[in-house]
C-alpha positions as YAML, in Angstrom:
chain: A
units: angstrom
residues:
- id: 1
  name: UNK
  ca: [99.67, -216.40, 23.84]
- id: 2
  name: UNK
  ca: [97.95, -219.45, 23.96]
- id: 3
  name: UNK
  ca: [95.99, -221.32, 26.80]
- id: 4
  name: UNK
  ca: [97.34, -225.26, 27.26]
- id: 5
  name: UNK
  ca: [95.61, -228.57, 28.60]
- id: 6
  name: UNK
  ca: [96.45, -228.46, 31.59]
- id: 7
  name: UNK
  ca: [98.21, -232.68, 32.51]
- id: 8
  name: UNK
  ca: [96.09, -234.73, 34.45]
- id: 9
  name: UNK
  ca: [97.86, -237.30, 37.17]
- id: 10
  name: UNK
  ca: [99.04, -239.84, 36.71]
- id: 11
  name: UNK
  ca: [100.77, -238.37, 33.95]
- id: 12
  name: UNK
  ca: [105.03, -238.81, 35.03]
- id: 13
  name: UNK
  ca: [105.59, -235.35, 34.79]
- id: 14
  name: UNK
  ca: [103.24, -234.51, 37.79]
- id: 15
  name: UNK
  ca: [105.44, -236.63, 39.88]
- id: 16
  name: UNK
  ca: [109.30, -235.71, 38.91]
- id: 17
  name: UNK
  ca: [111.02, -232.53, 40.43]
- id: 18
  name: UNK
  ca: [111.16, -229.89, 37.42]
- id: 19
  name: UNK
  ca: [114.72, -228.24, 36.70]
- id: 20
  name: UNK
  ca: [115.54, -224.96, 37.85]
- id: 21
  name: UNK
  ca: [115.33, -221.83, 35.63]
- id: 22
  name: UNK
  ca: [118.58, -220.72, 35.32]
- id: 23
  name: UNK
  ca: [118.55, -218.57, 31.75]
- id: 24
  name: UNK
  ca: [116.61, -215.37, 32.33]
- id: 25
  name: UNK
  ca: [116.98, -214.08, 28.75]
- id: 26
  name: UNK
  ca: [115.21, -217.43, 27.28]
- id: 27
  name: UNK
  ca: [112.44, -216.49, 25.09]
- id: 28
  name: UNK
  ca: [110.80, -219.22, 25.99]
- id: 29
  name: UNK
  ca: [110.37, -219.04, 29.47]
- id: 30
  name: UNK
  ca: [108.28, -215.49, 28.31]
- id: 31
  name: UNK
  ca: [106.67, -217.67, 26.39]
- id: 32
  name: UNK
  ca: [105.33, -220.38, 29.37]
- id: 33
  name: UNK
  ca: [104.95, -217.74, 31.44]
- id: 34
  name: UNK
  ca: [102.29, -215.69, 29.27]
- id: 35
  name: UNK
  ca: [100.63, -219.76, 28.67]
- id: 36
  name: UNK
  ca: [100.49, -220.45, 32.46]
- id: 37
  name: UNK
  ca: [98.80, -217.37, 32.81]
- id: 38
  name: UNK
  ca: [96.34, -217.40, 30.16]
- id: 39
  name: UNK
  ca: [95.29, -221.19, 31.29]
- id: 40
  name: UNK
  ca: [95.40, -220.52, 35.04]
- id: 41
  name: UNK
  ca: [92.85, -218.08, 34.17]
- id: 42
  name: UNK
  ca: [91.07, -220.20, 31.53]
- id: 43
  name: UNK
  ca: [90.49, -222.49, 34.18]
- id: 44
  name: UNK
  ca: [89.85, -220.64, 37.29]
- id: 45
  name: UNK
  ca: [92.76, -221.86, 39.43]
- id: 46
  name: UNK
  ca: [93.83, -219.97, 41.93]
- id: 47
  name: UNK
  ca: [97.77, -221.27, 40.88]
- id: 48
  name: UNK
  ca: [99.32, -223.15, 38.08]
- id: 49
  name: UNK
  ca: [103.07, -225.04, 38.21]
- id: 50
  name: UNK
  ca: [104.94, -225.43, 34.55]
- id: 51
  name: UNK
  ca: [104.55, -229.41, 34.87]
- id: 52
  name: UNK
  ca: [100.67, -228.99, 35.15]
- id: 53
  name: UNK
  ca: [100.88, -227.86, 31.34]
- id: 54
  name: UNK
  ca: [103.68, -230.27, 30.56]
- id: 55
  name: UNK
  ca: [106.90, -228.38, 31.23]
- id: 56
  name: UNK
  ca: [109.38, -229.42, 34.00]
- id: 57
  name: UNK
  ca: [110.46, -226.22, 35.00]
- id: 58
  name: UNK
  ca: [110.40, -224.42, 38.78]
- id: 59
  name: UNK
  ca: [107.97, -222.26, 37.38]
- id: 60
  name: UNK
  ca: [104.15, -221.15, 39.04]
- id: 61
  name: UNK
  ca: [101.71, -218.53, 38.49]
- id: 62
  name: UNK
  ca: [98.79, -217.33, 40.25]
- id: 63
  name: UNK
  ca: [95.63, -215.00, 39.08]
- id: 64
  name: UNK
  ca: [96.23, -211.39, 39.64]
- id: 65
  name: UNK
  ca: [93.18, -211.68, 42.36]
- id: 66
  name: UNK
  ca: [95.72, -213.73, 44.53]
- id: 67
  name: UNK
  ca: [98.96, -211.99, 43.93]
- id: 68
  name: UNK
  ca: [100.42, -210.53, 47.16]
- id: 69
  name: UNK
  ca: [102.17, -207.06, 46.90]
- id: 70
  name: UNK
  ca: [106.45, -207.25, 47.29]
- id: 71
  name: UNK
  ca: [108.42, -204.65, 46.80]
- id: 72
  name: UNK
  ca: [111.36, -205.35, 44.13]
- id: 73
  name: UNK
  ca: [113.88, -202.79, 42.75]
- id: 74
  name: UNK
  ca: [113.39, -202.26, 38.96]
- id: 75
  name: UNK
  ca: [117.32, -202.65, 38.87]
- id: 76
  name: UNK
  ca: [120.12, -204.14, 40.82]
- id: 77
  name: UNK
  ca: [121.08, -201.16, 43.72]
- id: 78
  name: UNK
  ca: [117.71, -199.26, 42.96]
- id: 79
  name: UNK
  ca: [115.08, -198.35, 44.57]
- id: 80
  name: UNK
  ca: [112.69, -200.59, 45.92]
- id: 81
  name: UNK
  ca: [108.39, -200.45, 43.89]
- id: 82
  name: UNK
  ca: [105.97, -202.38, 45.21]
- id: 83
  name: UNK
  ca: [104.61, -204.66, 42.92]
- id: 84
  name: UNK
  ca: [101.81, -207.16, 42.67]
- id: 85
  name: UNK
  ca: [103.46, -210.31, 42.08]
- id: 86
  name: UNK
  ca: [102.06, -213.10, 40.10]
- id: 87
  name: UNK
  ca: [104.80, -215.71, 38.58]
- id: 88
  name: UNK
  ca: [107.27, -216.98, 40.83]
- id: 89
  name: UNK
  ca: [110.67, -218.76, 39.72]
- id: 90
  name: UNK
  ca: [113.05, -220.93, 41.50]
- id: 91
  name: UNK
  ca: [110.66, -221.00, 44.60]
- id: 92
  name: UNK
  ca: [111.67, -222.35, 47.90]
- id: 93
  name: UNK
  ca: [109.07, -222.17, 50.95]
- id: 94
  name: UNK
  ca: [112.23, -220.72, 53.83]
- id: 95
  name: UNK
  ca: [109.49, -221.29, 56.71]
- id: 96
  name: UNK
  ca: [106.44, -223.27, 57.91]
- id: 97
  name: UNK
  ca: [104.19, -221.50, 60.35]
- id: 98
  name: UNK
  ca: [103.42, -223.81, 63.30]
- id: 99
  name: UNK
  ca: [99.32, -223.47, 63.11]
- id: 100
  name: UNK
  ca: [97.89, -225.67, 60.97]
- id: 101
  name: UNK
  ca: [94.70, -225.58, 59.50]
- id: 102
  name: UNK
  ca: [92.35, -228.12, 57.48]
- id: 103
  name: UNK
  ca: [90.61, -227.30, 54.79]
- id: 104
  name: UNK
  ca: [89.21, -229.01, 51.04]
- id: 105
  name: UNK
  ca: [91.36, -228.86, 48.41]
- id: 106
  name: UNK
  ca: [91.51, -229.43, 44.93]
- id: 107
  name: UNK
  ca: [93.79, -229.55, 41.77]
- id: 108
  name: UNK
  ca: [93.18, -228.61, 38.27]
- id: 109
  name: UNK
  ca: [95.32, -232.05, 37.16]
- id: 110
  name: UNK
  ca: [93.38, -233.91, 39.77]
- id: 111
  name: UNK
  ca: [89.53, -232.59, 38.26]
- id: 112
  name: UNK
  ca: [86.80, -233.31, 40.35]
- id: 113
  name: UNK
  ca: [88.70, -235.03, 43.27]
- id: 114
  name: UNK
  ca: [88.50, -232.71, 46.57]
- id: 115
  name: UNK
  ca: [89.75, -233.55, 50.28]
- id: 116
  name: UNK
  ca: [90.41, -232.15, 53.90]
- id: 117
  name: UNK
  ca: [94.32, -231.03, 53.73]
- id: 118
  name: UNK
  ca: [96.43, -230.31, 56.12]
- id: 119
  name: UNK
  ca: [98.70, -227.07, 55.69]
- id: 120
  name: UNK
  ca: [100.65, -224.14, 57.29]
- id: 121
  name: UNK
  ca: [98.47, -221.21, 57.79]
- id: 122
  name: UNK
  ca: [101.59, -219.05, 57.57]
- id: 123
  name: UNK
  ca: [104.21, -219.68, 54.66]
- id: 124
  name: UNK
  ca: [107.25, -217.32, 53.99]
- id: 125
  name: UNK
  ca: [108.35, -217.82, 50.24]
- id: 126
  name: UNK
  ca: [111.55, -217.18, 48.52]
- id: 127
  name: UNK
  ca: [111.61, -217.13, 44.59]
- id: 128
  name: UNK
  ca: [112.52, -214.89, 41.48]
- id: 129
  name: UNK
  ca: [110.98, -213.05, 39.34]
- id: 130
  name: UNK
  ca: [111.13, -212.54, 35.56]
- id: 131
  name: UNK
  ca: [114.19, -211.20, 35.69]
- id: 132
  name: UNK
  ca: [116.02, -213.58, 38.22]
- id: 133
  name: UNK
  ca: [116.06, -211.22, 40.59]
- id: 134
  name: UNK
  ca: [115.31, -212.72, 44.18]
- id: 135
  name: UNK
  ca: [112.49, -211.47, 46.71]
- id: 136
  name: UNK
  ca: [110.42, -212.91, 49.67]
- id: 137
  name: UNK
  ca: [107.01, -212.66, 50.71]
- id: 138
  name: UNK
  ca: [104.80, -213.76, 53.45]
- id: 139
  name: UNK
  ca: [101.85, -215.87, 53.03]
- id: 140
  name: UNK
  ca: [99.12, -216.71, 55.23]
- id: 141
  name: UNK
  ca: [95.59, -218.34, 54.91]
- id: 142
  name: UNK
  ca: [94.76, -219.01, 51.28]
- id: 143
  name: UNK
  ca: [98.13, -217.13, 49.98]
- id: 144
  name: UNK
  ca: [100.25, -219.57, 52.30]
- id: 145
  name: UNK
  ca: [98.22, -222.71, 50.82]
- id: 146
  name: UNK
  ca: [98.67, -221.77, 47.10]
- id: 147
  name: UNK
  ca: [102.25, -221.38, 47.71]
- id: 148
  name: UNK
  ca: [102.86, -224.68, 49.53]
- id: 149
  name: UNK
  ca: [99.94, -226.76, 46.97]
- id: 150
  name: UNK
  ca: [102.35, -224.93, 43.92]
- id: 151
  name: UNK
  ca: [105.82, -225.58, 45.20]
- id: 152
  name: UNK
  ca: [104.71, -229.18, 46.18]
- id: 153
  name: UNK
  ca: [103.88, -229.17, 42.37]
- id: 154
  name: UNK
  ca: [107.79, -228.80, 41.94]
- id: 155
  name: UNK
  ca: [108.93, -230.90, 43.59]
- id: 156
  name: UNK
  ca: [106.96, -233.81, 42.04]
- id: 157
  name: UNK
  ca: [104.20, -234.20, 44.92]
- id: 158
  name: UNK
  ca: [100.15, -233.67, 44.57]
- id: 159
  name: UNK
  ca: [97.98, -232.87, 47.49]
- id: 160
  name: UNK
  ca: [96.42, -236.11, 47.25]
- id: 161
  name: UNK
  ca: [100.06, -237.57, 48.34]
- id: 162
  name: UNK
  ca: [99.73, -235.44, 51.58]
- id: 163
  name: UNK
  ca: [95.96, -236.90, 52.89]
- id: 164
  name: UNK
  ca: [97.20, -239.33, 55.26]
- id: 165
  name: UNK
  ca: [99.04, -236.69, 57.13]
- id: 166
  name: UNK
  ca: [97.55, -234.97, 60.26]
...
C-alpha cells in the first residue's frame, strides 16, 4: 500500500472525535488499514490512530512487536484461535486500573516534544476487528499506555492535553 505523512498538531483533525466504523465490507477501510500499518512502521511508532494520517475514523494500529495475543472465532458461533492482534476498530477503554505510573511520552504528530505522563498501568480494551467482530483484551505497562495514548487519539485529545494532570 502506501506509507502517509503522518498530521502534525495543531492540525483540526488531531483534535475532533473521528466517526465510528460502521461498514465492514468498505474497501477502503482495507485500504487505511494496510497505510496505517505501513507508516506506523515507517516511522517506528509503537501505535498509529486514522486522524494521525488525516482520516477521522475510530481506527488504530500498532507494530506486530506490540500486538497482544486474543483469541477471536474465525466465524460467528466458532471456535475460538488465538490471534496476534494489531488494528483495533471502534475501541472503547471498559476499565482504568487504579496504579498509575509516570513515564516520557511522545507522539509521532507531536515530533520531538517528550514529557512525564500520567497513565493507568492496567487498561482493559474493547474494540473490533477487521471484520466487526467484537473482542477484549487486557493491557498493562506499555500495552495499557498505547491503548489509552491511541484511543485518546479518537477522541480528539493529545498527550500533551493530559500534562497538567497528576
Amino acid at each position: 500500500m502506501a506509507i502517509k505523512d503522518v498530521v502534525q498538531n495543531p492540525d483540526p483533525v488531531l483534535h475532533k472525535k473521528a466517526e465510528p466504523i460502521k461498514d465492514f465490507k468498505d474497501e477502503n477501510l482495507d485500504s487505511l488499514i494496510e497505510d496505517m500499518k505501513d507508516t506506523v512502521v515507517e516511522q517506528d511508532g509503537a501505535g498509529l490512530a486514522a486522524p494521525q494520517i488525516g482520516v477521522s475514523k475510530a481506527v488504530f494500529v500498532i507494530p506486530k512487536e506490540y500486538a497482544p495475543k486474543v483469541r477471536i472465532p474465525k466465524k460467528p458461533h466458532s471456535l475460538l484461535r488465538p490471534v496476534k492482534q494489531e488494528v483495533f476498530i471502534n475501541p472503547r477503554i471498559l476499565k482504568y486500573g487504579e496504579e498509575k505510573q509516570k513515564i516520557e511520552e511522545g507522539c509521532l504528530s507531536i515530533k520531538g516534544v517528550y514529557h512525564p505522563t500520567t497513565r493507568s498501568y492496567k487498561a482493559t480494551i474493547e474494540a473490533q476487528d477487521e471484520n466487526g467482530r467484537k473482542f477484549r483484551v487486557k493491557g498493562e505497562g506499555l500495552l495499557a499506555r498505547i491503548f489509552q495514548h491511541e484511543t485518546d487519539h479518537l477522541n480528539g485529545m493529545l498527550f500533551i492535553d493530559r500534562l497538567h494532570e497528576k
